[in-house]
N, C-alpha and C positions, 0 to 999 in steps of 0.2 A: 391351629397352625399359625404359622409369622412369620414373613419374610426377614430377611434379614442380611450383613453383610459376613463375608467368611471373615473368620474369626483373625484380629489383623490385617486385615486386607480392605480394599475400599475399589471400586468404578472409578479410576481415572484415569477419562481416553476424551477425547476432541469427539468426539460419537457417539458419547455416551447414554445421552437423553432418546437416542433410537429406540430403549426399550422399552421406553412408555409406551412405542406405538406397536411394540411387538409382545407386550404383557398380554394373553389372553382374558383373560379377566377383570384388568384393571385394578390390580395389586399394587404394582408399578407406576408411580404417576408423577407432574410433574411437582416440586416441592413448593417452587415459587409461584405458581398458582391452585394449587391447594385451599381450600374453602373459600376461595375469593368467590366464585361463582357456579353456577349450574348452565351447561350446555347448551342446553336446550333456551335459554332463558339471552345468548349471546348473538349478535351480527357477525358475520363472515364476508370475510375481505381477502382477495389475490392481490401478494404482495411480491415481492423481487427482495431476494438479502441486499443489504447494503453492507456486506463486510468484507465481501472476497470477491475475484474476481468470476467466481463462477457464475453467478445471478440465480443462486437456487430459486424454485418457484414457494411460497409459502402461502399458509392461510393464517391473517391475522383476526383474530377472535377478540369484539369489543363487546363492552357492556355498559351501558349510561356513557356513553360517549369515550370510555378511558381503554383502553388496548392491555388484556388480561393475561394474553393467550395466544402463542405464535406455534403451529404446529404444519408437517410439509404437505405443498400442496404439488401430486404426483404428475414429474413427467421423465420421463425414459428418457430424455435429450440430454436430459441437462443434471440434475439430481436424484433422477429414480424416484423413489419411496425414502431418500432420509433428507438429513438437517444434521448440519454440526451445530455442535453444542452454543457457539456462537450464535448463530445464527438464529438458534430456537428462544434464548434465553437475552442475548442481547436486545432487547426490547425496554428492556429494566432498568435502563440507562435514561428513555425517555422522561419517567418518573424520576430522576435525579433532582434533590434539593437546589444545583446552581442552573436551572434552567431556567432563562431570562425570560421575561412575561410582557415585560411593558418597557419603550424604548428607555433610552438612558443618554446624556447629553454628559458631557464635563466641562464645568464652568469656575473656570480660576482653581485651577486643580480638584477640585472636589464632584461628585457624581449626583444629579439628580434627574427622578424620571422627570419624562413631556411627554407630550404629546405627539403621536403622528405625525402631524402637521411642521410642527415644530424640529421634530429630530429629522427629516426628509427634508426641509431646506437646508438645515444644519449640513447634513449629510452633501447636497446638491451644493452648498456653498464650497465645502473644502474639499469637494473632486475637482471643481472650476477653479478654486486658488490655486492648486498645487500647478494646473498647466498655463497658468494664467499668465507667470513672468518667464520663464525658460522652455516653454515647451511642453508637450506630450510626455515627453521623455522624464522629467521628474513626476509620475505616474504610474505607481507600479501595484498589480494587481494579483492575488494570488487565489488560487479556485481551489478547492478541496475534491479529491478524487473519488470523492461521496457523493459531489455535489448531482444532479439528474443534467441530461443532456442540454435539456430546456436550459436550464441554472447556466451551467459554463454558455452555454451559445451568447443569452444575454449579457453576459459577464463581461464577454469579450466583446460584444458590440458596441457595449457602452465604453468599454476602455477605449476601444479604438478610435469610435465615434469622437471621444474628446484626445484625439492626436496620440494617443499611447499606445506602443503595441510591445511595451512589456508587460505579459501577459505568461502566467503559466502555472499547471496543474499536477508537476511534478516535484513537489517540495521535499520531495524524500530520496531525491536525486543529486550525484555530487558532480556527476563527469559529462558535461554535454559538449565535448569538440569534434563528434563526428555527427552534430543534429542536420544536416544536410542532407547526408546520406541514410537517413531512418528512416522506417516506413511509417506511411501514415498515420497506423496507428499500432502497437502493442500489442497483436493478436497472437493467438496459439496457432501451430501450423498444422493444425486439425482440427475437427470439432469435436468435444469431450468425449461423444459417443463411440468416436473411433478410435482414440488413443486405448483402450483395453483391445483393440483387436492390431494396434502396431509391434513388428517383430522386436525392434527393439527402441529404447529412450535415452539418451546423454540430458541430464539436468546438472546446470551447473548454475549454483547458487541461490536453491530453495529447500527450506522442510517443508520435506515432503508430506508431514502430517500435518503440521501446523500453520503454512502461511496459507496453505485452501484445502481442507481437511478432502474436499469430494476430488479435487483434483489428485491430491493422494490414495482415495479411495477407487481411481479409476486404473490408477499405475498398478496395485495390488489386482487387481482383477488380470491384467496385464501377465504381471507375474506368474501370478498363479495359473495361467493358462501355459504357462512355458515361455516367456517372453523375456527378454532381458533388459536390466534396470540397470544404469550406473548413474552415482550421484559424486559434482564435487560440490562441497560445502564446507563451511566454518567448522564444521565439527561432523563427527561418525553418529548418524541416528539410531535412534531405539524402533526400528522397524518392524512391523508383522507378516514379513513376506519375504521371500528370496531375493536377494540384488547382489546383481554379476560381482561389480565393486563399490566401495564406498572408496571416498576419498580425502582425510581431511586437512585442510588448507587455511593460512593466512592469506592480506591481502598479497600482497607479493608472489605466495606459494600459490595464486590461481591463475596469474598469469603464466608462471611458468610451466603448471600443470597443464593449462589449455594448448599452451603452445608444445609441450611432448607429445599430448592425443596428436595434434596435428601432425609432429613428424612422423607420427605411427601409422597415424591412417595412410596419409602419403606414402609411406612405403611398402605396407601390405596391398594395396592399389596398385602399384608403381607410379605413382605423377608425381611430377613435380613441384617446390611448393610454392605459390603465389609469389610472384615479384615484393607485392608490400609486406609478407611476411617472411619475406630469408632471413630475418634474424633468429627464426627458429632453428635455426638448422645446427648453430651452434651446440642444441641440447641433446644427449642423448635420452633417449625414452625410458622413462623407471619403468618396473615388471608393471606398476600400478597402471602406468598411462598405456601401455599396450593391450592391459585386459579393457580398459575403458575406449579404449579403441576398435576393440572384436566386438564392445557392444555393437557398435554399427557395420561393422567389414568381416564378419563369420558369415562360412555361408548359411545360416541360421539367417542371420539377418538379411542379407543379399535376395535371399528367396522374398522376403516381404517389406514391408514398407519400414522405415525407421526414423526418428524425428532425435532434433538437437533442442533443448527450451533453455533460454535464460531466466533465473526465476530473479524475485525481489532482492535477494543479497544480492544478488550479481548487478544488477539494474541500478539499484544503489554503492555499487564499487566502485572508490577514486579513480580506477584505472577501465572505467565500463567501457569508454570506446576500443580497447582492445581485447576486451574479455567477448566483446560483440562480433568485431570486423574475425578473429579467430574460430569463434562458434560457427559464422556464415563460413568460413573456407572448412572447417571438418565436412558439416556439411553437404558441400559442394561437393567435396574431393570421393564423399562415401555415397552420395547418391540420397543424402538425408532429407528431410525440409528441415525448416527451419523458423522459428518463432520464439514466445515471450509469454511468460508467465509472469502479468506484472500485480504490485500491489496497489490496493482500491479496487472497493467497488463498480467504479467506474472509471478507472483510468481510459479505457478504450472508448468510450463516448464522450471523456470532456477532451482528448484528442482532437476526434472526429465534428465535435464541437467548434472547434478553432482554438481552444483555451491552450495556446503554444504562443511562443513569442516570434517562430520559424515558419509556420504553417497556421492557416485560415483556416473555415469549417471545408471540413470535406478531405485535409491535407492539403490544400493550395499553398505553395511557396508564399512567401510574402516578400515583397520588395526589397523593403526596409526592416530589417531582422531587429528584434526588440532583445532585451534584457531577459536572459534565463532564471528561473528561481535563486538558482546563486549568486549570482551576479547581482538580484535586486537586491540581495542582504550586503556583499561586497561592498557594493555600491552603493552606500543608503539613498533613498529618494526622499524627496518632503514629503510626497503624501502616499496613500497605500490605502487599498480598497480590498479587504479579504473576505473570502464569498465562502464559508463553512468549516472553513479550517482551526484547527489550534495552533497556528506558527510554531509556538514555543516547544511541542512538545510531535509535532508533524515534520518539522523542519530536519535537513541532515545535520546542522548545526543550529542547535535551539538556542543556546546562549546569544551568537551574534547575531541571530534575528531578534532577540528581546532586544537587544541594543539599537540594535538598525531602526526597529520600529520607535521607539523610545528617543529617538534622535528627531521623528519624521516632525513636523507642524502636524498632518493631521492623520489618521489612521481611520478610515470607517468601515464597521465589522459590521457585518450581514453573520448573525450566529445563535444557535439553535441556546447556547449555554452561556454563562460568564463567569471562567476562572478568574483566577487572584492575579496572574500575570496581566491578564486583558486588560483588568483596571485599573495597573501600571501603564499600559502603553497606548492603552486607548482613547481615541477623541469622543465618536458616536458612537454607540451600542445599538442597534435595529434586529429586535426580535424575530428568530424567522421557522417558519417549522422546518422539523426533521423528518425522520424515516415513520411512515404510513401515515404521515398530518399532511402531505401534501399531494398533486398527480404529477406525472415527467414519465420518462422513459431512459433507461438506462441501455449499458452494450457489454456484456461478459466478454470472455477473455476469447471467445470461439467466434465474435463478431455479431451477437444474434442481439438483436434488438429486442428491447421487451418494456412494453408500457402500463401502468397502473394509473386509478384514481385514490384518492385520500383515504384511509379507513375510518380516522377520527379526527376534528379539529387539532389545533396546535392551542396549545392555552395560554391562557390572559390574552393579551390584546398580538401575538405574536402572528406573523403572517406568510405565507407562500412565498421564497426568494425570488421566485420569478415575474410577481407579481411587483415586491418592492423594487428590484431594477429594472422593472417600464417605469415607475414613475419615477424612479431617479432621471432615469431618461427623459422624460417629459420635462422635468423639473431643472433640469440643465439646457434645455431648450433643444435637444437634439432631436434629428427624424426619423423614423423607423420603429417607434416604441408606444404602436397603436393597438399593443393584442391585447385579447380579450381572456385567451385563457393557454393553459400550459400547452393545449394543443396548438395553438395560433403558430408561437413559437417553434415547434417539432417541423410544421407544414412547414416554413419558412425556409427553417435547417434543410429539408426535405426537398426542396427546390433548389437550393443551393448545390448540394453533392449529389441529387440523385441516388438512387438504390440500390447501388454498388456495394458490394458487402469490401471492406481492408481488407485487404491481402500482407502477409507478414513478410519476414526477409529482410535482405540488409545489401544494398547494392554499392558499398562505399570501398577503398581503398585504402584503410586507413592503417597507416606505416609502423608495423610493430618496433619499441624498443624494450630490448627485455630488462627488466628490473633487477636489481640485486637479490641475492637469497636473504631474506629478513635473518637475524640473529638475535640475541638476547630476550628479555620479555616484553611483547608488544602485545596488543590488544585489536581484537575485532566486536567490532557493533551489531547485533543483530535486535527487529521490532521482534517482542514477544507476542504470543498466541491473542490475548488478553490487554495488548496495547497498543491494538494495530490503529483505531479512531477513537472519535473521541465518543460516541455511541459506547461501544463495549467499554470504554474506559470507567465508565459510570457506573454497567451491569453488575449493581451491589453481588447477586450469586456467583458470578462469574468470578469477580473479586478474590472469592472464598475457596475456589477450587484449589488443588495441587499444582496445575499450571501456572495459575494466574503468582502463586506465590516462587513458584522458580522462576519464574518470568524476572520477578526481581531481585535474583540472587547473581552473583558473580560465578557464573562457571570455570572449573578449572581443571586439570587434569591429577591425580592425587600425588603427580612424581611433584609437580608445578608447587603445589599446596605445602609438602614437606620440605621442601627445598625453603620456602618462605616461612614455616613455622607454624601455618593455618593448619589447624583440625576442621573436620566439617562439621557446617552449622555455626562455626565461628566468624564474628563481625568484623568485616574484611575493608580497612582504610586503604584506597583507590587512590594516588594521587596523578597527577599530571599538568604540567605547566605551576600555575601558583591554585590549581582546582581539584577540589579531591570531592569523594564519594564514599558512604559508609553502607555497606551491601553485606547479606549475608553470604557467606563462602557455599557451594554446591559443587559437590565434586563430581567428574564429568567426565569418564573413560575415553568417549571421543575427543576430546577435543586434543588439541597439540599438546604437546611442553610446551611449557614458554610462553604460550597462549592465552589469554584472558578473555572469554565472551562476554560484554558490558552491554546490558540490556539499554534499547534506544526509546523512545516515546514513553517514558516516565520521569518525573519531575525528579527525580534525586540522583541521574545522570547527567543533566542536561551542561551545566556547565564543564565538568569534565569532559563531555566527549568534542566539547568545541576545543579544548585547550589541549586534548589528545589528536587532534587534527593537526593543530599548529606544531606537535612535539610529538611523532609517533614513539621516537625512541624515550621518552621522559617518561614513560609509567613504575608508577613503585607500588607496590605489596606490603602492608605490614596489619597485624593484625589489631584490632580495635582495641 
């Protein structure tokens, strides 16, 4: 006998590595570690994903010191018994050819390694020049939502320490004019284990399979119990479960979609609608915005609990402060909670970290409000301290951060790898490990804390980021930067906020105006499954999958495609501004007419989608 696949047809699903651990025999296995090792012969390590905001729990499997073998390690709270496909396989990334070993200095434009010694004053001289004649304030600092809690806390100590409190962890964010009124931190407004037992869910602005495969596996459980799902997003998904409605939307078509739910809900309720949002009232409800309205206000739902979540697209939409301040008044009006399904690993603990320009560790207000992620690109600064991030390719606008940084005197990267951009705009290089080379504690999207030690060294001479900013600390003469180890740092945070779990919500006022109905061909950005960090970026098998390849195609609807003269499969010239992009065509039932979805965090959008920001209406179509 022999396994094999049906004839034309092939496994591809975000879940799909599940059946290695559901093979009874061991038929089924996994492909990328296949004869590398024997079982029995490996260390076993409890690890935390670093790719979504769930924190699944994992067991990473080492052999001679190298990390072979990522398979799930079971808990009912949080992930069950699985692992998406990221998550299981995303390890492969670590083993990536541009992973930095040994520091790296640039000297009269040209790159060569030093020493420790050597690149940490280097490092400690051009954080101290940059605030040395103007201030703090030309200091801008940016944290990766990957980075461990430990990571951001110091990050921002030291920023602050040397007068800077532009500081921020949200690089994938475009709209922060209502950061006042947010809550501390980006929490779900339940915990995972309860959302399959809520009567109903309003998600607006996440795939739901894709951007946290278990948090979509928790909705289908949901469903499938009788529970009702509505989704608005960028486009209509390929779902395995029942949903009330889908809904699909530009940026424009989400504001005004959010604000119909609202009139609807208000009026199947009977209340009134919020002072800051009577601009809604202009709108009549489509048949669509009232069934996404019954999600919450049937007495189906009335009888039991029902939640409203902003996911990643929405959190990253130009218009998020009122795609927010509208989600909290549905909400409100239907009796819902209310919360956020954000992207990163750990977007909720480098929050709760302080790593905000708005808010300290813990959420504390800050005095004196720093510089937003956007704003430090806006604004270029001289110098720039980036703590795991890939700017160019993390950023909402990757082109004008290569510029901004590239403008700066000095740039010094704390980072696991070293792309081709880095070496463009970079001053130090300081090696630092990644995911299972180091210990920290992260905070999933339900608020739960969860702490690890290292599974395996970081190699060549690279080291613990936590460890290298104390001694930047030290090295710049500041005080407070005496720990000893990852823990030192947690204990610190620890005393600072206290063991208050965030609480979600959105207690702000912010004044709806409604936007024009978009017309002609415009475009919306979404991160693909496969390019959400710079980890999975790397995961050679990942790469190889059917997603990872649509990821980088230009989706589009097939009226949209014939209109333009694209057949599918055909090489699809993207312009916008004086920047274009050559993408294959992928035709795409949900999505709008008119509509173009331009995959974000890969290198052969990046300058379009910045010159698409300045010119929404400037996009052109023609085939290659």
């Amino acid at each position: 006998m022999k396994i094999g696949t049906y004839i034309a047809k092939s496994v591809a699903h975000e879940l799909s590595g599940n059946v290695i651990d559901l093979c009874p025999v061991g038929a089924l296995n996994s492909k990328p570690f296949r004869m590398r090792g024997r079982s029995w012969e490996m260390q076993q390590h409890p690890l935390v994903s670093p790719h979504d905001a769930i924190g699944s729990n994992l067991w990473a499997h080492v052999l001679r010191g190298k990390l072979l073998r990522v398979v799930p390690r079971e808990n009912e709270l949080i992930n069950e018994t699985w692992l998406s496909d990221r998550d299981r396989f995303g390890y492969e990334g670590l083993h990536a050819d541009d992973r930095l070993t040994k520091p790296m200095l640039k000297r009269d434009g040209k790159w060569s390694e030093v020493t420790w010694e050597v690149a940490l004053e280097a490092a400690a001289h051009e954080l101290k020049a940059a605030v040395a004649h103007q201030g703090g304030n030309q200091l801008a600092t940016l944290v990766a939502p990957t980075c461990t809690v430990e990571e951001a806390f110091l990050a921002q100590k030291l920023a602050r320490a040397l007068g800077s409190e532009n500081i921020d962890s949200r690089q994938g964010q475009r709209d922060f004019r209502d950061d006042a009124h947010a809550p501390q931190a980006p929490v779900l407004p339940c915990s995972l284990a309860d959302i399959e037992q809520l009567a109903g869910v309003l998600v607006i602005g996440a795939d739901l399979r894709k951007d946290a495969p278990l948090f979509g596996h928790r909705l289908r459980k949901l469903a499938l119990r009788g529970g009702a799902v509505g989704v608005i997003a960028s486009r209509q998904q390929k779902l395995e479960f029942p949903v009330a409605v889908q809904l699909a939307v530009d940026h424009a078509g989400t504001v005004l979609a959010l604000a119909e739910v609202l009139v609807a809900v208000a009026a199947a309720n009977g209340n009134p609608l919020p002072t800051h949002l009577a601009a809604a009232a202009a709108l009549k409800p489509s048949d669509a915005a009232r069934r996404l309205a019954a999600v919450l206000t049937s007495k189906e739902s009335k009888d039991g609990k029902c939640a409203v979540v902003l996911g990643p697209w929405a959190m990253a939409h130009p218009q998020f402060a009122e795609l927010r301040a509208l989600g909290a008044a549905i909400a409100e009006l239907s009796g819902a909670s209310f919360g956020y399904l954000p992207a990163g690993a750990n977007a909720v603990g480098t929050a709760l970290a302080g790593a905000l320009p708005h808010r300290g560790p813990g959420g504390a207000p800050r005095v004196n409000k720093g510089l937003d992620a956007r704003a430090m690109i806006d604004q270029p600064r001289r110098g720039y301290l980036i703590c795991g991030a890939e700017p160019e390719l993390d950023s909402a606008s990757g082109a004008a951060t290569i510029a901004a940084l590239a403008r700066a005197d000095s740039v010094v990267m704390l980072t696991p790898f070293l792309s081709e951009a880095m070496r463009a705009y970079a001053t130090v290089l300081l090696p630092v490990a990644s995911f299972g080379e180091t210990s920290g504690s992260v905070v999933n999207a339900e608020g739960r804390w969860q702490g690890f030690a290292g599974a395996t060294a970081p190699p060549g001479e690279a080291r613990p980021m936590w460890k290298v900013l104390r001694v930047l600390g030290n090295l710049c003469g500041l005080e407070g930067f005496e720990q000893q180890s990852s823990e030192d740092a947690r204990t610190e945070l620890e005393a600072l906020i206290g063991a208050r779990a965030p609480t979600a919500g959105y207690a702000g006022t912010h004044e709806l105006v409604l936007p024009s109905r978009a017309t002609g061909l415009r475009g919306v950005d979404e991160v693909p499954l496969y390019a959400a960090d710079a980890l999975v970026r790397r995961a050679a098998s990942l790469q190889r999958t059917t997603d990872a390849r649509s990821g980088r195609s230009l989706k589009l609807s097939p009226t949209t495609a014939a209109r333009h003269g694209i057949g599918a499969g055909d090489a699809v010239v993207v312009q916008a501004g004086g920047a274009e992009a050559r993408l294959p065509a992928l035709f795409d039932a949900g999505v709008l007419d008119d509509v173009v979805v331009i995959p974000r965090g890969v290198p052969e959008t990046v300058a379009l989608l910045a010159a698409l920001a300045l010119d929404p209406s400037g996009l052109r179509l023609s085939r290659a």
